[in-house]
C-alpha positions in Angstrom: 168.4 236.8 -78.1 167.1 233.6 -77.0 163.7 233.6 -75.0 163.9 230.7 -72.6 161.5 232.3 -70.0 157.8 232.6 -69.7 158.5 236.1 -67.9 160.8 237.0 -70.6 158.5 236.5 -73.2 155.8 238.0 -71.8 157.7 241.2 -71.1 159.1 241.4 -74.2 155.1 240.6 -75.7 154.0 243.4 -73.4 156.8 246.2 -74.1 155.7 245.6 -77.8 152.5 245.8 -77.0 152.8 249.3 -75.1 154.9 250.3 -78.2 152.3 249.3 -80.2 149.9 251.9 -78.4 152.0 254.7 -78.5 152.4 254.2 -81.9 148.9 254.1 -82.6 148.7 257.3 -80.8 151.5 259.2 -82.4 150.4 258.1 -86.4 146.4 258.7 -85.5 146.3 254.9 -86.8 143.9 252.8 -84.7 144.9 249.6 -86.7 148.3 249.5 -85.0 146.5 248.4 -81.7 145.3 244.7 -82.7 149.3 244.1 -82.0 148.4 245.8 -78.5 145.3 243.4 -78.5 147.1 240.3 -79.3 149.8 240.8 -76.9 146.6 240.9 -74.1 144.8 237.9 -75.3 148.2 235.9 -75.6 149.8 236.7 -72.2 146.9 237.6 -70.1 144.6 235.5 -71.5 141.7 235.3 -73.6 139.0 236.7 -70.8 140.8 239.7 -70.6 141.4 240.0 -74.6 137.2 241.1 -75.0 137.8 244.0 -72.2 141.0 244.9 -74.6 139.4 244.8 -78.1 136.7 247.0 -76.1 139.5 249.3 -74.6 140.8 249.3 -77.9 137.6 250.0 -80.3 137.0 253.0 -77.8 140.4 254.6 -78.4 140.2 253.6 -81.8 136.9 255.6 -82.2 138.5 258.6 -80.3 141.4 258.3 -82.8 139.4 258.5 -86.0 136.3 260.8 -84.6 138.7 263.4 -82.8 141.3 264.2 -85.2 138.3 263.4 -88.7 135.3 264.4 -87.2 132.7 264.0 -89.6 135.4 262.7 -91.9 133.2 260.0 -94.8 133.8 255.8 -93.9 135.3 256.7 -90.3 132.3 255.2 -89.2 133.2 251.8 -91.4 136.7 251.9 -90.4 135.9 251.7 -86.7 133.4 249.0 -87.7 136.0 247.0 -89.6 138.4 247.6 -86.7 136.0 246.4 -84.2 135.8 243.3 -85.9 139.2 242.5 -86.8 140.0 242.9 -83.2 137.4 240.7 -82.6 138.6 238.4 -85.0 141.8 238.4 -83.7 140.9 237.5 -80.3 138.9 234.6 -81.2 141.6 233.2 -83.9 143.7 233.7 -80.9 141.5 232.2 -78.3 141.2 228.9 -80.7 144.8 228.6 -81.3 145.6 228.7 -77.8 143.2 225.9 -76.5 143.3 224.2 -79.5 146.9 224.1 -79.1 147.4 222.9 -75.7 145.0 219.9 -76.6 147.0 218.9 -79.4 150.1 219.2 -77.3 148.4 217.0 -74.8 146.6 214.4 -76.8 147.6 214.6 -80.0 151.0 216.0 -80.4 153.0 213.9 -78.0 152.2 210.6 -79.9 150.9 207.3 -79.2 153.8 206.6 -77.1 153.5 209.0 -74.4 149.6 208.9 -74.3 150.0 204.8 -74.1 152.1 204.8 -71.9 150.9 202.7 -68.4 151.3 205.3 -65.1 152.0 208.8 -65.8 153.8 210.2 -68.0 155.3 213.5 -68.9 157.6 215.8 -70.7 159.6 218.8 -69.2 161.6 221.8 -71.4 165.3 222.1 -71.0 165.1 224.1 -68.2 163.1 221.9 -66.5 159.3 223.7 -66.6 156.3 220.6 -67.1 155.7 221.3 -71.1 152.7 218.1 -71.4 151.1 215.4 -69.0 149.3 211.9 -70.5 145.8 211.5 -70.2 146.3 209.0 -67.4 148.6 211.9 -65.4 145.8 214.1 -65.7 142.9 212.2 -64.7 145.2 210.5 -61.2 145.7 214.1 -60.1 142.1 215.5 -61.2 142.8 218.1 -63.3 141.1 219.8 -66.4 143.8 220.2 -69.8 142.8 223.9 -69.3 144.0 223.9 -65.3 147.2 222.2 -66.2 148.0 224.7 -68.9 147.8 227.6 -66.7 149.7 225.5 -64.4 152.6 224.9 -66.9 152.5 228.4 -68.1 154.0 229.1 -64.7 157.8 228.7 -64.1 157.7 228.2 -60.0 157.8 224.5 -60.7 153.8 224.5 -59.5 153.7 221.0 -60.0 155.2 220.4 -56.9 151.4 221.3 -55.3 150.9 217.5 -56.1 153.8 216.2 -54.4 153.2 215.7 -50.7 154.9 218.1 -48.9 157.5 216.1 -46.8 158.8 215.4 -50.2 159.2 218.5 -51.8 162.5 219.6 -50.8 164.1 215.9 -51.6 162.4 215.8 -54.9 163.5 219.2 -56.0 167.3 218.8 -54.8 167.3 215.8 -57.0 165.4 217.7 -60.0 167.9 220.7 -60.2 171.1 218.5 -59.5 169.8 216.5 -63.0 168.8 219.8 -64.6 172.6 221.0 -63.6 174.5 217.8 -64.6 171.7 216.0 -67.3 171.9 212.5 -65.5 168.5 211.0 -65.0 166.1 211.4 -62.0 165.2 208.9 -60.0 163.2 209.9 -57.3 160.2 208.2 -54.8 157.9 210.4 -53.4 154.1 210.6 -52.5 151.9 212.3 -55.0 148.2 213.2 -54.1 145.3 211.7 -56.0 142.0 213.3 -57.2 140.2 212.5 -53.9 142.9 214.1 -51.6 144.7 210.5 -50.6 148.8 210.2 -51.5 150.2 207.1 -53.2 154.1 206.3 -53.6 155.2 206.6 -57.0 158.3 206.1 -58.8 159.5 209.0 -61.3 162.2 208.4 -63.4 163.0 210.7 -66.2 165.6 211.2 -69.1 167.3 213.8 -70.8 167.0 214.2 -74.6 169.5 215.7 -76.8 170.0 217.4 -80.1 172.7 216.3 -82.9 175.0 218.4 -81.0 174.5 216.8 -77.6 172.5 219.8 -76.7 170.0 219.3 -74.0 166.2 220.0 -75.4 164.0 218.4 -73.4 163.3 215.5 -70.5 160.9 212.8 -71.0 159.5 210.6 -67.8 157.5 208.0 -66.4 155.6 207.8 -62.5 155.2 204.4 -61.4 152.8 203.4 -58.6 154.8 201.8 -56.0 152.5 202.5 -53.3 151.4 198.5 -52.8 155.3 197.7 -52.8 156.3 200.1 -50.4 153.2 198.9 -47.9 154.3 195.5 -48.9 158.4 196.6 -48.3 157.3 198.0 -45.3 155.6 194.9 -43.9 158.0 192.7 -45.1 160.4 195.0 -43.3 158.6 194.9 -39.8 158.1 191.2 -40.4 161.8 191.1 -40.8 162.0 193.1 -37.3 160.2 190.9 -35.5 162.0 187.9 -37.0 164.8 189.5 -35.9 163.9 190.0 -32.8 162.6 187.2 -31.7 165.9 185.2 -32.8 167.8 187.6 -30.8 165.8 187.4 -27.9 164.4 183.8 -27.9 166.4 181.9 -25.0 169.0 180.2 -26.7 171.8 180.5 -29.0 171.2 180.4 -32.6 173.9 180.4 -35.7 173.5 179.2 -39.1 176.4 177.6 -41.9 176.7 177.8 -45.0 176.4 174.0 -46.8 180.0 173.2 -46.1 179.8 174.1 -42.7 181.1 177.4 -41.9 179.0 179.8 -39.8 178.1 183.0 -40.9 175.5 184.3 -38.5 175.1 184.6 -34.9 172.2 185.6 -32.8 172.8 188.4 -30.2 172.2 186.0 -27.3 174.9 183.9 -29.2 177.4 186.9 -29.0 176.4 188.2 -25.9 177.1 185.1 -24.5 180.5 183.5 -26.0 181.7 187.3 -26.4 182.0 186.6 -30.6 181.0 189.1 -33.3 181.9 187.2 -36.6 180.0 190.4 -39.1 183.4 192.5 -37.6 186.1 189.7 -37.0 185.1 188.2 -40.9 183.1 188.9 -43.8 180.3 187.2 -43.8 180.2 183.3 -44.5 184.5 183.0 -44.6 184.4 182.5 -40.8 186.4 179.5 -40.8 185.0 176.6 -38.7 187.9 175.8 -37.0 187.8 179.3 -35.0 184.6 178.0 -33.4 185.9 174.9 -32.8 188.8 176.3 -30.6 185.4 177.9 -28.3 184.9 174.5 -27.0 186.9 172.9 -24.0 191.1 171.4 -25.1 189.8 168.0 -24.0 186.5 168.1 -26.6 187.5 169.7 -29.9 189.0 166.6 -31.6 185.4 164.7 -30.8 183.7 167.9 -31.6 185.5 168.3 -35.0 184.9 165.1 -36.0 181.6 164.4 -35.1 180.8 167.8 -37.3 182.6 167.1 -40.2 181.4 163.5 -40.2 177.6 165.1 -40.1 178.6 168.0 -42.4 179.8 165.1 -45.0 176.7 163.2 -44.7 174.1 166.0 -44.5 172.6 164.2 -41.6 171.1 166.2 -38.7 173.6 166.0 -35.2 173.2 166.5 -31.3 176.2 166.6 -29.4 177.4 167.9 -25.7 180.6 169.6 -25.2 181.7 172.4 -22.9 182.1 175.9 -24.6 183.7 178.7 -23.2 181.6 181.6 -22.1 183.1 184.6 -22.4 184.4 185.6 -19.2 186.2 181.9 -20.0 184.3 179.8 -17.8 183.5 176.5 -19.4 179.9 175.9 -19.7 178.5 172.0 -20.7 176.4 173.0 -24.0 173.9 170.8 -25.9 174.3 171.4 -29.9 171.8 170.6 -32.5 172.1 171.1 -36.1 169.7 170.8 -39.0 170.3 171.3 -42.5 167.6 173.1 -44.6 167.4 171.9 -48.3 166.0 172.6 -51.4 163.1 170.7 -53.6 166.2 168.5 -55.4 167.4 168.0 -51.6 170.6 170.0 -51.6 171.6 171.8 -48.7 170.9 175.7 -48.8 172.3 176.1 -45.3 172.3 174.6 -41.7 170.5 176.2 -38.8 172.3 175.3 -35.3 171.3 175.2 -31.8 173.1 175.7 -28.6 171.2 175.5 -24.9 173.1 175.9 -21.8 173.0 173.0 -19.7 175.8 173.4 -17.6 173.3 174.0 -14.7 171.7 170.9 -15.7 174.6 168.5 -16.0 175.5 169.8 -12.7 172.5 169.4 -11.0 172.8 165.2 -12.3 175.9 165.0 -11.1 174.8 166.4 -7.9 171.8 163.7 -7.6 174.5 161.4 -9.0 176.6 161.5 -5.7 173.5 162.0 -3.5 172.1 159.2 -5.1 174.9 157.0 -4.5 175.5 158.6 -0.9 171.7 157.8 -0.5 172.2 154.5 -1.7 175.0 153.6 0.7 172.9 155.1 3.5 170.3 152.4 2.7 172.6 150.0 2.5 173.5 150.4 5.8 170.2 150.9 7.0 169.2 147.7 5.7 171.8 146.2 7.3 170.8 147.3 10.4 167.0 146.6 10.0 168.0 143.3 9.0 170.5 142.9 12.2 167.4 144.1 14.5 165.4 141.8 13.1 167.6 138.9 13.4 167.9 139.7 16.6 164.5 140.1 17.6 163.6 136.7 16.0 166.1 134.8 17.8 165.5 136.8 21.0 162.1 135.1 21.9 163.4 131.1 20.9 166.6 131.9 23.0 164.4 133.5 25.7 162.0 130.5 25.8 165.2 128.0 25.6 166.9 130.1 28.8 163.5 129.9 31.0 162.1 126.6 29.6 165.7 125.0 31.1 166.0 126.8 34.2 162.5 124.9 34.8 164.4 121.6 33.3 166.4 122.1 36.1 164.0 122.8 39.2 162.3 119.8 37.7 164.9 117.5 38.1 166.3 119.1 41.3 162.8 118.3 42.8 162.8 115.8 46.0 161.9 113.2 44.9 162.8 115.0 41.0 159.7 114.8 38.7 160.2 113.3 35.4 157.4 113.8 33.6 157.6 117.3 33.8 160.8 117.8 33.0 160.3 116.3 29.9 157.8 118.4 28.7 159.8 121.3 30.0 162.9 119.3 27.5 160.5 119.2 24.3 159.9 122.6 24.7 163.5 123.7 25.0 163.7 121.7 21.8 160.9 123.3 20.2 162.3 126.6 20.5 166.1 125.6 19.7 164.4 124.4 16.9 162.5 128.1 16.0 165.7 129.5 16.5 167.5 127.5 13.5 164.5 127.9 11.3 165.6 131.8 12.0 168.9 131.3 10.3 167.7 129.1 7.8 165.3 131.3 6.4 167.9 134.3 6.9 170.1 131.7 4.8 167.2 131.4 2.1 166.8 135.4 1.8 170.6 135.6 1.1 170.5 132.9 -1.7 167.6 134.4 -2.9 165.7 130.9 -2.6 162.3 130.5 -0.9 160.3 128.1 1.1 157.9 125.8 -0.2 154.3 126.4 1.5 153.0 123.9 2.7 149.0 123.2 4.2 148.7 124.6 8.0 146.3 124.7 10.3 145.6 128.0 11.8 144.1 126.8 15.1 146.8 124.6 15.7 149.6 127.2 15.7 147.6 129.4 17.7 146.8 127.0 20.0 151.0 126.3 20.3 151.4 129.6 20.8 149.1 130.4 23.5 150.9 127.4 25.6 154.3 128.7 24.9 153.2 131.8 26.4 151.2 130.4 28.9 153.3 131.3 31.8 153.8 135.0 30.1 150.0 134.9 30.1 149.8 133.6 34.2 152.2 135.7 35.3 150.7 139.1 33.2 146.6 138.1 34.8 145.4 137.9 31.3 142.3 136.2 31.0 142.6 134.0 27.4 139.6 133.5 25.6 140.0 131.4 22.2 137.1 131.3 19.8 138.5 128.8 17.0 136.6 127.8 14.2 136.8 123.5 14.1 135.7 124.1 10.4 138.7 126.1 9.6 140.1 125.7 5.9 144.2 124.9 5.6 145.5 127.5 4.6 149.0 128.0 2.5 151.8 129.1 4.7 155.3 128.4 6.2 154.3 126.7 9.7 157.3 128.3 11.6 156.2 132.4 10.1 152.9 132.0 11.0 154.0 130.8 14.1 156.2 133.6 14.6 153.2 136.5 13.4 150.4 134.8 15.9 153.3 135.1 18.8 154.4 139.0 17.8 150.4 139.8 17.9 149.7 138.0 21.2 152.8 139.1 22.8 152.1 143.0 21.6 148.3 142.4 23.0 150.0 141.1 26.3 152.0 144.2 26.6 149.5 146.6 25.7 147.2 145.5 29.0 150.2 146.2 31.4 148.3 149.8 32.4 144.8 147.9 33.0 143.3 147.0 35.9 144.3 143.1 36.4 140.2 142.5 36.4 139.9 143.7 32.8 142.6 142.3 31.4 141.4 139.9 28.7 142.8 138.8 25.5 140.2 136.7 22.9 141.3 135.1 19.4 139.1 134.4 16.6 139.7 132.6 13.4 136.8 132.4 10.8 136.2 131.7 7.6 135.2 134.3 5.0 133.5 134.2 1.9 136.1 135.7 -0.2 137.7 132.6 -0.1 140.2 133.5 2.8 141.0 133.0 6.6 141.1 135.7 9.5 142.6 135.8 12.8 141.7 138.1 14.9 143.4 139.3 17.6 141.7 141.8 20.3 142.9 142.9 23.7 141.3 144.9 26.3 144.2 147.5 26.5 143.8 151.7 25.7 144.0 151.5 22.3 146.2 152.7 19.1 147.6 156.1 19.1 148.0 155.6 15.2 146.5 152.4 13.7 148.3 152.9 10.5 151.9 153.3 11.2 152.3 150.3 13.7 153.3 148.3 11.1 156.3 150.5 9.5 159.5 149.1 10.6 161.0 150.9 14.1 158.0 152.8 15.0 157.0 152.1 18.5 154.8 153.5 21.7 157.1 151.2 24.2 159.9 153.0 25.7 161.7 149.7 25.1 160.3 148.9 21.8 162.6 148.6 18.9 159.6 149.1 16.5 159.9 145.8 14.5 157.7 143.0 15.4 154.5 144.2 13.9 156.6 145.4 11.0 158.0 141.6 10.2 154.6 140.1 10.8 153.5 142.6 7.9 155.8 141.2 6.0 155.5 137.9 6.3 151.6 138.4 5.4 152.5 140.5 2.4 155.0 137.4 1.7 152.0 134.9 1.4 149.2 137.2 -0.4 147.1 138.1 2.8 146.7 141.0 4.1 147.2 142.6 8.0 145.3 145.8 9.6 144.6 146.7 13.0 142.2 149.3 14.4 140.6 150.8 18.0 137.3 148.9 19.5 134.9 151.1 20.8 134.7 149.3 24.1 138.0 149.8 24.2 141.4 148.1 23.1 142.3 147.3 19.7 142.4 144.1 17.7 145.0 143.7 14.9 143.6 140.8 12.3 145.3 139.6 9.5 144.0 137.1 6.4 145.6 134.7 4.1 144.5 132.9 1.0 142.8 129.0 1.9 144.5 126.1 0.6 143.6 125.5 -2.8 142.4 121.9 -2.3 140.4 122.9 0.6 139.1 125.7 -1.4 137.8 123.3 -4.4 135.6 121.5 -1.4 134.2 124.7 -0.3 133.5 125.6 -3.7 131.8 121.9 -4.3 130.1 122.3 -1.0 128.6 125.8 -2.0 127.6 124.6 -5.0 126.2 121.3 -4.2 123.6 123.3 -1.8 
C-alpha cells in the first residue's frame, strides 16, 4: 500500500503506535513503548515527544514496579528506559530539523538555491515539498514555519497568494496536477512587510523512466514593474486612443504602398466605413476609398495619390467625399509619410477636415463680392454723373445769366457797349470752365493727368468773388477779403482751385440764408504758414455745422436740395494736390472750412533763403 498522504501516514504512525501500547501492556514490557514514543515525536512533534517519554517512563515504572515489586535491576531498567526514550526523542528531534534544512539548503542543489526569484519544488500530488532561500526570505518566513506549513496538505501556501487570486491560481494548479502540462499563472503574492507584488509562476512536471509523474519543479518571477509599466502603457494607449477618436477631424493611416488600414471613429462615423469588419486589416484596397469621393474627382484623386505614393512625397489635395447619408461634402486631404532612420517609409498618416462649409461660405462672398462689385460700379457711375453735372451746372448757369445780361446790355437805349462786353468775356470765361470740365473728365478716363502749374491764390479768389458778385448782392452778404500781398505760388491746376474756392464761397453764401440780412458776413483769409504751406480760410456768419466731419463724404447734405457733392469734390481735389481740407464751428458763431496746399517749390527755396539770410 502506497502512502501518498500526510494524514495517511500519520494514522497509520499512530495506529502503530496505540498498538504499540497495548502491546506493552499485555507482555508487562515497558520497552515496546519507545515505538509509542517515536510515533509522538514524529507526527506530533518534538514538544510533545518530552510529555510522551514522561507519559511513558510513568507507565513503564507502573509496568515493572506493579507486577516485580521489589524485583533486583527494575530500578536500572526504568532508568535505562528513561533514557532511551530520551534518546530517541532527541535523535528524533535532530533528524527532523536537520532534515528539513538539508532539504532546503542543501539537498535541492546549487540549482534551485541559485536560482534568481523564487523557486520551488512540489510532490506529485501537488503538496509544496522545498522553497529557495530567496522564496523564504520575500515571504518572511522561518525554515521551521515553512515546514509545518508543508507538512500540511490544504495547499496552505495559498495564505501568500492574494486572495482575489486564489480561486484562478488553484483552477489552474489542479487542471496541471489532472493533465501534467505546465502552469503558468500571474497572481499577487504578499511580501514580508504585508505589500503584494505580481509575479510570474511557471512550473514543470518531472517524470520517472516510465513517464511517471514524481514531482514539479518551478520558478516566481517578479513582474510587478511590468505589469505597473503594462498598465500605464495601456492607459497611455487609451488616451491615445481617445484623443484620435475624438480629436475633430478624420484620421486614417496606410501601409507604405498606400492602402489604408485604420480609421478613426470620427472617420467612420462620418463616411459610414468600418474597414476592421469589411477587410482584414491593411488588405483594404485603395481603390474602395477612392470610389468615396465625388464621379467627377476620382481620376484626379487617384492620380494625384499614386503619383505621391510613388514619390514618397507629402500631398494636400481637395475633393468632395461622400458623407454617409451620401451627401457630397468638399474635403481637404493631407498625407505624411513617417519613415525610418535609413528613410523608408513605415506608414503614412492621413488627414481629412471638412470644409464643405468653408468652400461654401467663399463661394458665397464670391457672388456677393462680385454682386457688390457691380453695385459699386454703378454707384460710381452715378457719383461720377452727379458730379459731372454739378460741375458743369455752375459754368452753364453763369453762361445762361451772364447772356441774358449780354442782351439787356445791348437792348439798352441808347445800347451800352462797354458793358456788354464785360458781360461777353464772362460768358466766355465760363464756356470756357465748362470745357475744362470735360477735359479733365477726358483725362480721368485716360488715366492721364494735368501738369501743375504756379498759381496765385489771391488771384482766383479774387475771380471768384466777382463771378459771384451778383449772387453775393442779391443774397446781402457783406464780403470781407483779407489777402496776404506776400502770398507764396502755390502748385495747383488754375481751373480746380477755381472750382474749390467757388463750392466753399457758394456753400458759405447758402448757409447765411436763415440770418438776419445785418449779420450776414462772409471774410476770406489766405496766409502763409510756417510749415511751408498756404491756407484759405473761409468763414461765414451762418448757424454752424451739425457735423463738421462728414460734410465732406460724397452725397451727405443739410440742404433739402443738396445733392451732397460739392464739398466732397473740393476734398478731392485737395487730396489730389497734397493739401489738406477741414472745417469746424466758430464760437461766435458760423463755421469756416479752410483748406492748405503745398508752396511752389521755387518760391519755397526764397522763403527758405530769406529765413535763413535773417
Amino acid at each position: 500500500m502506497e502512502l501518498t498522504s500526510t494524514k495517511q501516514r500519520r494514522a497509520v504512525a499512530l495506529a502503530i503506535g496505540a498498538a504499540s501500547v497495548l502491546l506493552a501492556l499485555l507482555a508487562n514490557e515497558p520497552y515496546v513503548l519507545l515505538v509509542a514514543v517515536a510515533v509522538i515525536c514524529v507526527c506530533i512533534g518534538w514538544e510533545a515527544g518530552l510529555l510522551a517519554v514522561a507519559a511513558a517512563g510513568l507507565l513503564s515504572s507502573v509496568i515493572l514496579f506493579s507486577l516485580q515489586a521489589g524485583a533486583a535491576g527494575g530500578g536500572v531498567r526504568l532508568v535505562v528506559f528513561v533514557v532511551a526514550a530520551l534518546a530517541l526523542w532527541l535523535v528524533i528531534k535532530i533528524f527532523r530539523t536537520t532534515s528539513f534544512y538539508d532539504r532546503v539548503y542543501h539537498a535541492t542543489g546549487r540549482s534551485l538555491a541559485d536560482i534568481p526569484g523564487l523557486g520551488w519544488s512540489a510532490s506529485a500530488d501537488g503538496r509544496l515539498r522545498l522553497l529557495n532561500p530567496a522564496a523564504l526570505e520575500y515571504v518572511g518566513v522561518t525554515a521551521d514555519e515553512m515546514r509545518r506549513i508543508m507538512d500540511d496538505d490544504d495547499y496552505h501556501w495559498t495564505q501568500f497568494v492574494h486572495p482575489d487570486d486564489v480561486e484562478t491560481s488553484m483552477a489552474r494548479w489542479r487542471h496541471s496536477l489532472q493533465t501534467g502540462e505546465p502552469v503558468i499563472d500571474e497572481h499577487r503574492v504578499r511580501r514580508f512587510d504585508g505589500t503584494y507584488r505580481w509575479f510570474r509562476d511557471t512550473g514543470i512536471a518531472s517524470r520517472d523512466d516510465h513517464g511517471r509523474l514524481t514531482g514539479w519543479y518551478g520558478h516566481t518571477a517578479d513582474i510587478d514593474d511590468q505589469k505597473k509599466a503594462e498598465a500605464a502603457l495601456g492607459e497611455r494607449e487609451r488616451e491615445l486612443r481617445l484623443l484620435v477618436d475624438t480629436v475633430p477631424t478624420m484620421i486614417w493611416l496606410m501601409t507604405p504602398a498606400g492602402l489604408p488600414y485604420y480609421f478613426n471613429k470620427r472617420f467612420v462615423d462620418w463616411a459610414g466605413i468600418d474597414s476592421a469588419k469589411e477587410q482584414p486589416r491593411g488588405t483594404r484596397q485603395f481603390a474602395s476609398h477612392v470610389g468615396l469621393f465625388h464621379p467627377d474627382d476620382r481620376a484626379a484623386v487617384k492620380a494625384v495619390f499614386e503619383k505621391s505614393f510613388a514619390r514618397g512625397e507629402p500631398l494636400q489635395h481637395k475633393g468632395r467625399l461622400c458623407r454617409k447619408d451620401g451627401e457630397y461634402r468638399w474635403i481637404d486631404s493631407r498625407f505624411e509619410p513617417l519613415r525610418d532612420e535609413d528613410g523608408t517609409i513605415l506608414r503614412w498618416y492621413g488627414v481629412n477636415f471638412d470644409i464643405d462649409d468653408e468652400v461654401r461660405a467663399q463661394e458665397s462672398l464670391r457672388l456677393a463680392d462680385e454682386r457688390l462689385a457691380r453695385a459699386l460700379r454703378a454707384a460710381s457711375l452715378s457719383e461720377l454723373s452727379v458730379s459731372i453735372a454739378h460741375e458743369l451746372n455752375q459754368p452753364l448757369q453763369a453762361v445762361v445769366a451772364n447772356t441774358g445780361a449780354f442782351q439787356r446790355w445791348l437792348s439798352a437805349d441808347p445800347p451800352n457797349f462797354n458793358h456788354a462786353s464785360r458781360v461777353a468775356e464772362k460768358i466766355i470765361r465760363s464756356a470756357d470752365a465748362a470745357a475744362q470740365v470735360i477735359t479733365r473728365i477726358r483725362a480721368l478716363f485716360s488715366k492721364t493727368e494735368a501738369e501743375p502749374n504756379a498759381i496765385d491764390l489771391n488771384a482766383v479768389i479774387r475771380e471768384v468773388c466777382e463771378l459771384l458778385s451778383d449772387r453775393l448782392a442779391s443774397s446781402s452778404v457783406k464780403l470781407d477779403l483779407q489777402l496776404d500781398p506776400s502770398l507764396p505760388a502755390t502748385a495747383a491746376d488754375h481751373v480746380q482751385m477755381e472750382q474749390v474756392v467757388l463750392n466753399i464761397v457758394r456753400n458759405g453764401i447758402e448757409a447765411m440764408q436763415d440770418v438776419n440780412v445785418g449779420a450776414r458776413s462772409l471774410r476770406i483769409v489766405s496766409r502763409c504758414r510756417h510749415d511751408e504751406t498756404v491756407e484759405v480760410e473761409v468763414k461765414d456768419s451762418g448757424r454752424g455745422l451739425t457735423d463738421p466731419k462728414r460734410i465732406f463724404e460724397a452725397f451727405y447734405t443739410t440742404k433739402p436740395d443738396g445733392m451732397g457733392m460739392g464739398l466732397a469734390i473740393c476734398h478731392s481735389i485737395v487730396e489730389a494736390h497734397r493739401g489738406r481740407v477741414w472745417a469746424e464751428n466758430v464760437e461766435a458763431g458760423g463755421a469756416s472750412i479752410t483748406f492748405s496746399l503745398p508752396i511752389w517749390a521755387a518760391d519755397a527755396a526764397k522763403i527758405t533763403g530769406a529765413k535763413i539770410a535773417v
